[in-house]
C-alpha positions as CSV (number, residue, x, y, z in Angstrom):
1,X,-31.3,-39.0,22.4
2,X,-30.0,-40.7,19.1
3,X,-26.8,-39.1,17.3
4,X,-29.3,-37.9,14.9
5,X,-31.0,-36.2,17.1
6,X,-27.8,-34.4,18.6
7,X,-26.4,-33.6,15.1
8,X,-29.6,-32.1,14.3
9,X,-29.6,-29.6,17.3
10,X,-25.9,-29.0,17.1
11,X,-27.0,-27.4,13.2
12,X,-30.0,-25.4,14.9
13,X,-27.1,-24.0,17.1
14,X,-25.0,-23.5,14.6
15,X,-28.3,-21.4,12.4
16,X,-28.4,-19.6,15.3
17,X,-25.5,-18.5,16.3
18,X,-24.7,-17.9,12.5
19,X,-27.7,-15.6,12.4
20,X,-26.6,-13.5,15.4
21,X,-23.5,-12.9,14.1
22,X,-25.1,-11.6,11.1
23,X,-27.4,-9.4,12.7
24,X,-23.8,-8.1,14.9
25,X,-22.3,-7.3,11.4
26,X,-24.9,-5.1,10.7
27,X,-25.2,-3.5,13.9
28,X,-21.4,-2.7,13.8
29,X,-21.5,-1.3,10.6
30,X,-24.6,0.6,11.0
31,X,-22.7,2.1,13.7
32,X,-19.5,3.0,11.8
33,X,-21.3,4.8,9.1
34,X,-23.6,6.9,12.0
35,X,-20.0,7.8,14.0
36,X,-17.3,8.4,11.1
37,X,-15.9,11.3,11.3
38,X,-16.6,13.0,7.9
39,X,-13.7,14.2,5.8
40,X,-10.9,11.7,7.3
41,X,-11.2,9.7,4.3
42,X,-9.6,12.3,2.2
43,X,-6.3,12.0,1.2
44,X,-3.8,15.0,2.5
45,X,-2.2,17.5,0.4
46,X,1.2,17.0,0.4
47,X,3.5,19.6,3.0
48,X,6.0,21.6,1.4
49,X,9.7,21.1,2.2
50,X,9.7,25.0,3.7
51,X,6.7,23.9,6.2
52,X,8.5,20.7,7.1
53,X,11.5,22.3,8.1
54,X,9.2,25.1,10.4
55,X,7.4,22.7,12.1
56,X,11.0,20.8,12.7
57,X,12.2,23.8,13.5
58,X,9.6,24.5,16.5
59,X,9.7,21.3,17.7
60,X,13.6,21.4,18.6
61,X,12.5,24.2,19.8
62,X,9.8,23.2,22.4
63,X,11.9,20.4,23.1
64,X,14.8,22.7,23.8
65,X,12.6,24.4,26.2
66,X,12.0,21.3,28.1
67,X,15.4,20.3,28.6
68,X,16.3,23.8,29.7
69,X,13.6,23.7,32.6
70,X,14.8,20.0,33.4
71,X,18.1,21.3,34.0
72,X,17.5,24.1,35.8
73,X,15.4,22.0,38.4
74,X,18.4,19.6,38.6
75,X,20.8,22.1,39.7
């Protein structure tokens, strides 16, 4: 086979492969518009400084709560 003849197949490869990555593309983004979760694109409402500081506020003290039991089962 002439170097012609080995470029030439080397570009029907190339088409090829070019085309089934095309045809990927649009499987993956068929498949992300099917399985998006609807309504997560929506930008959040801002929290309030009041509800900040109660969720804060609950998480010391869950955490509190775990320390407590880690030390009792210490000693």
């Amino acid at each position: 086979m002439n170097l012609s003849g080995i470029v030439k197949q080397l570009k029907k490869e190339r088409d090829r492969a070019a085309q089934q990555v095309s045809q990927l593309d649009a499987a993956l983004s068929a498949f992300v518009r099917v399985y998006r979760k609807p309504g997560r694109t929506a930008k959040r409402k801002p929290m309030s400084l009041s509800a900040r500081r109660k969720i804060a506020a609950a998480q010391r003290a869950r955490w509190a709560k775990v320390r407590a039991v880690r030390k009792r089962q210490k000693g």
